[in-house]
C-alpha positions as CSV (number, residue, x, y, z in Angstrom):
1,X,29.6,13.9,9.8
2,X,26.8,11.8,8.5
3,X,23.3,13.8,8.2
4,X,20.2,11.9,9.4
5,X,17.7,12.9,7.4
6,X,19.3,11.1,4.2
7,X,19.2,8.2,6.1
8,X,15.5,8.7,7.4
9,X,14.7,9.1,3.6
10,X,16.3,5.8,2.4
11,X,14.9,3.9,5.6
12,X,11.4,5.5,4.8
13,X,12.0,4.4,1.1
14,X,13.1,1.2,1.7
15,X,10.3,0.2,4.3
16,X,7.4,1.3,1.8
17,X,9.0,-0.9,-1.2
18,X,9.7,-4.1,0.1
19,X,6.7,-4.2,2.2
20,X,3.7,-2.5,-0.1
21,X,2.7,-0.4,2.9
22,X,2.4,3.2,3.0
23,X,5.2,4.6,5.8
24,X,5.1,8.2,7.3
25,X,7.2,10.2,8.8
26,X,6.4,11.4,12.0
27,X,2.5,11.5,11.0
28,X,-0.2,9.4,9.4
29,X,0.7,9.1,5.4
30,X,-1.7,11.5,4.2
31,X,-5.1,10.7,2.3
32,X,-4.0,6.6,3.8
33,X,-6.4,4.7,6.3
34,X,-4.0,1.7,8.2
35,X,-2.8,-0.3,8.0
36,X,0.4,1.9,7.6
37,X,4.1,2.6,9.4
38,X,5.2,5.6,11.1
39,X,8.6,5.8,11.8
40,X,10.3,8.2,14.0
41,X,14.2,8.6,14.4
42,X,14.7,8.3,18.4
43,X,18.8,8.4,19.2
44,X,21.9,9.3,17.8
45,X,25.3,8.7,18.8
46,X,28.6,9.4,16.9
47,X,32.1,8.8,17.6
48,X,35.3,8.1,15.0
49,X,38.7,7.4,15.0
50,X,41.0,9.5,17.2
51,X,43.0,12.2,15.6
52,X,40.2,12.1,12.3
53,X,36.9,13.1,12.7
54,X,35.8,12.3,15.6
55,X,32.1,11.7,13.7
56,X,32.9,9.8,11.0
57,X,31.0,6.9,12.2
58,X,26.9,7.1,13.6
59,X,24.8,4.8,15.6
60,X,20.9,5.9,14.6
61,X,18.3,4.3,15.9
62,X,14.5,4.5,14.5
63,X,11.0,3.5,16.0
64,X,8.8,1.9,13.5
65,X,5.4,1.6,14.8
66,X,2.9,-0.5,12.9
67,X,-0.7,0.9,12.7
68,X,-3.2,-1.7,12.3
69,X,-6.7,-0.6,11.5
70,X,-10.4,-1.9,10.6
71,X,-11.7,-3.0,7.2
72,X,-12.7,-0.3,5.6
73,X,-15.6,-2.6,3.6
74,X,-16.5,-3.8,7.1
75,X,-17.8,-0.9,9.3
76,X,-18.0,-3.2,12.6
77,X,-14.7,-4.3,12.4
78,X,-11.1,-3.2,13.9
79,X,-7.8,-3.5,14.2
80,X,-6.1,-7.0,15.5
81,X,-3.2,-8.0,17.0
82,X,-2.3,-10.6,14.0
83,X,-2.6,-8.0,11.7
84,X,0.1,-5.5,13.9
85,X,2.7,-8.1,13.9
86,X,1.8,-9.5,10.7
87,X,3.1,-5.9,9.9
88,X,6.1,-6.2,12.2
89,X,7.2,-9.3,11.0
90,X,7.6,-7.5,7.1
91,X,9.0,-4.4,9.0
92,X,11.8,-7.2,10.6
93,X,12.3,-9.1,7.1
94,X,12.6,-5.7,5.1
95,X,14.9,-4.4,7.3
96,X,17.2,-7.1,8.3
97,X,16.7,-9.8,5.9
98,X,19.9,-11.6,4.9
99,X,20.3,-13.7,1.6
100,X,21.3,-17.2,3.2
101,X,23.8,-17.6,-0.1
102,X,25.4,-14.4,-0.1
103,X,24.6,-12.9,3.7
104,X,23.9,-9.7,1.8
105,X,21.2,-8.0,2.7
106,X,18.3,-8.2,1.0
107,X,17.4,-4.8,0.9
108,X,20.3,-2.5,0.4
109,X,20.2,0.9,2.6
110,X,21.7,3.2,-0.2
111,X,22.9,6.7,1.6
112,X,25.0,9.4,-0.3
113,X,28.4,9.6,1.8
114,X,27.8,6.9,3.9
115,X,27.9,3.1,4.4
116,X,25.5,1.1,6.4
117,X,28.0,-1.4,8.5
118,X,25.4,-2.5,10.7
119,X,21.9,-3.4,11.4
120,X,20.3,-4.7,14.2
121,X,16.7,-4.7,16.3
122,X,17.5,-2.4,19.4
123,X,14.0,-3.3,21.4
124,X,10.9,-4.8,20.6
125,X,8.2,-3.8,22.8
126,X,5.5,-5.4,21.2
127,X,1.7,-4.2,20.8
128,X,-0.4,-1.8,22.4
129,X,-4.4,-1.3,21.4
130,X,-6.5,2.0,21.5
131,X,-10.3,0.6,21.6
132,X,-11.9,4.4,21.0
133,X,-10.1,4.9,17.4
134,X,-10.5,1.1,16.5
135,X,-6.8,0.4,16.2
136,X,-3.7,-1.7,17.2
137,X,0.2,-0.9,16.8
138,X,3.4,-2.7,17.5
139,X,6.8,-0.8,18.1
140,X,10.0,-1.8,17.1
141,X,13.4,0.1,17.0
142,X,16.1,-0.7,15.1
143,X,19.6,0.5,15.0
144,X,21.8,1.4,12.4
145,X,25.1,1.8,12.5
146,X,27.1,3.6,9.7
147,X,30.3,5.0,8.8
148,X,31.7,7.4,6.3
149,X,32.1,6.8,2.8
């Protein structure tokens, strides 16, 4: 069986690195104003091999939603849409990013006991704006498929 919340961990790890911004889990990072991630793990589905175990393998899928937010320097200003998928388009690089000479991926997804054998963007449902708090965020889900190591 392969647990989720090492994967959530390496995910969470692996967004904040290669793109510089804070991620959190669930919540708002603490003590961070946005721009930021959240990311939230949404489905699970496991299967395997018959007569093994029948969850040796895992299908995850996890929302990252980009927070875009005002200058903090600039009290009049907000958050825009090119700065949400600015955000989104790091998000997409960072997590499926493929080196054109190797098809590697750029950033590896290290999990203990388990092997990342695919990645892919599940839905993309773009941005949304809330005008009273000044911000804008963009939703993506990705999937991740994995099997035992």
């Amino acid at each position: 069986m392969i647990a989720r919340l090492p994967v959530t961990m390496a995910l969470s790890a692996l967004l904040a690195s290669a793109t510089g911004i804070p991620v959190g889990r669930g919540r708002k990072p603490k003590d961070t104003d946005p721009p930021y991630y959240l990311l939230y793990g949404v489905t699970a589905q496991t299967g395997g091999a018959p007569f093994a175990d029948l969850n040796e393998d895992s299908s995850l899928v996890y929302q990252v939603t980009s927070v875009s937010g005002p200058d903090p320097a600039n009290p009049d200003s907000h958050g825009v849409a090119d700065q949400a998928e600015w955000m989104a388009d790091l998000a997409r690089t960072a997590i499926l990013g493929r080196d054109p000479a190797t098809g590697l991926w750029v950033n590896e997804l290290t999990i203990p006991s388990a092997r990342v054998i695919g990645r892919s963007l599940d839905t993309e449902p773009g941005g949304t704006s809330d005008q009273s708090d000044a911000i804008m965020s963009y939703v993506q889900r990705f999937r991740f498929d994995l099997t035992s190591t």
